[in-house]
C-alpha positions in Angstrom: 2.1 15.9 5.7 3.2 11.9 6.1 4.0 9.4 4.1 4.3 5.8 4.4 7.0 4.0 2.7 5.4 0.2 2.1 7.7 -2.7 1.5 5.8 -6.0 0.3 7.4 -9.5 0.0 5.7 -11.4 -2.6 5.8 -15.2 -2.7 7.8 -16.6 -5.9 6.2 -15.7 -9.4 3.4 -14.1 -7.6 4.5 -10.5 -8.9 2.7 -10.2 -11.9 -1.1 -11.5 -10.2 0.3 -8.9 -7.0 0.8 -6.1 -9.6 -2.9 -6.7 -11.2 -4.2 -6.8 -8.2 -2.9 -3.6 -6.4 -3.8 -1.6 -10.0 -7.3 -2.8 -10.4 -8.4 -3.7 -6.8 -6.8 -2.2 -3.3 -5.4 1.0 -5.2 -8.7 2.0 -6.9 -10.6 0.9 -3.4 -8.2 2.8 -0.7 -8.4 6.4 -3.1 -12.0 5.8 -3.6 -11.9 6.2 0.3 -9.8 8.9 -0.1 -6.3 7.6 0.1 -3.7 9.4 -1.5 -1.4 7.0 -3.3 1.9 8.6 -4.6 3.3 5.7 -6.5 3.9 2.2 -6.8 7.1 0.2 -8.0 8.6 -3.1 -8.5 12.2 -3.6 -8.1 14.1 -4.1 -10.9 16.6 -6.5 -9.7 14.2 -8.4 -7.1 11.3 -10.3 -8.5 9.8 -10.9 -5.0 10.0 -7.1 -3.6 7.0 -4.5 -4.7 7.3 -0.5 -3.0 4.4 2.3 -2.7 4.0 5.1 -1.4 0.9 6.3 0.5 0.8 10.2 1.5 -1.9 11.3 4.5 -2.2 14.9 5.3 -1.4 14.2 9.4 -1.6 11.4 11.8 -5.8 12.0 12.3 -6.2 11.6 8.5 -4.1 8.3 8.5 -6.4 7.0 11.8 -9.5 8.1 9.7 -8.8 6.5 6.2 -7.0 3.6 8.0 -10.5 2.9 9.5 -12.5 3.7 6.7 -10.4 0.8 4.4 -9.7 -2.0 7.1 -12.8 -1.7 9.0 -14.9 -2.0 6.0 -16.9 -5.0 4.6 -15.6 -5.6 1.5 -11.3 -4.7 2.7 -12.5 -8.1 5.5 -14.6 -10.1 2.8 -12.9 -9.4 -0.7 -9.7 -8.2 0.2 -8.0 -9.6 2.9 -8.6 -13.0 2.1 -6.7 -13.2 -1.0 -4.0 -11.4 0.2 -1.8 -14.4 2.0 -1.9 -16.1 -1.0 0.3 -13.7 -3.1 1.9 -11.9 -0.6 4.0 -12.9 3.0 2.3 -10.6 5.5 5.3 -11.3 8.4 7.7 -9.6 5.7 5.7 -6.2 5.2 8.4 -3.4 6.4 6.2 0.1 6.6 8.8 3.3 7.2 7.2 6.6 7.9 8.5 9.6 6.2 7.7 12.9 6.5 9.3 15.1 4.0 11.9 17.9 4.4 11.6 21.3 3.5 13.1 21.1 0.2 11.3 17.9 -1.0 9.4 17.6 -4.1 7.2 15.7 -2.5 4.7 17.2 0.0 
């Protein structure tokens, strides 16, 4: 098991239009390709920073649904496109995790 720890710098008073967009959009698009998204957050006490959490059974599973979201037409036609405008792509930090033995998460 993986995980991949996302951090996302939206552009100023962009957060609310990111938010919608992630819930009704890429989130319900990536699981319906089979993603496994744990969570999603904003941060309290930053209005620019949003955090999720994306969990692939091993590295072929994250090369599989990595291609089956990116390389399709509508992630390059309807997706993509809008997403410079809300968020600052240079910014995006993505940690990998892979949980310990004791952790809830697995």
């Amino acid at each position: 098991m993986l995980f991949e720890l996302r951090q996302y710098r939206i552009h100023p008073g962009k957060r609310d239009e990111w938010v919608k967009f992630m819930d009704e959009v890429i989130i319900p698009f990536q699981a319906s390709k089979g993603m496994v998204i744990v969570a999603s957050f904003v941060a309290e006490d930053d209005p620019d920073l949003y955090v999720w959490i994306r969990r692939f059974d091993d590295e072929e599973d994250r090369k599989r649904l990595y291609a089956a979201v990116y390389e399709s037409d509508f992630w390059k036609n309807e997706v993509s496109p809008k997403v410079p405008d809300m968020l600052d792509r240079a910014k995006i930090v993505v940690t990998r995790l892979n949980p310990t033995a004791k952790s809830v998460l697995r």
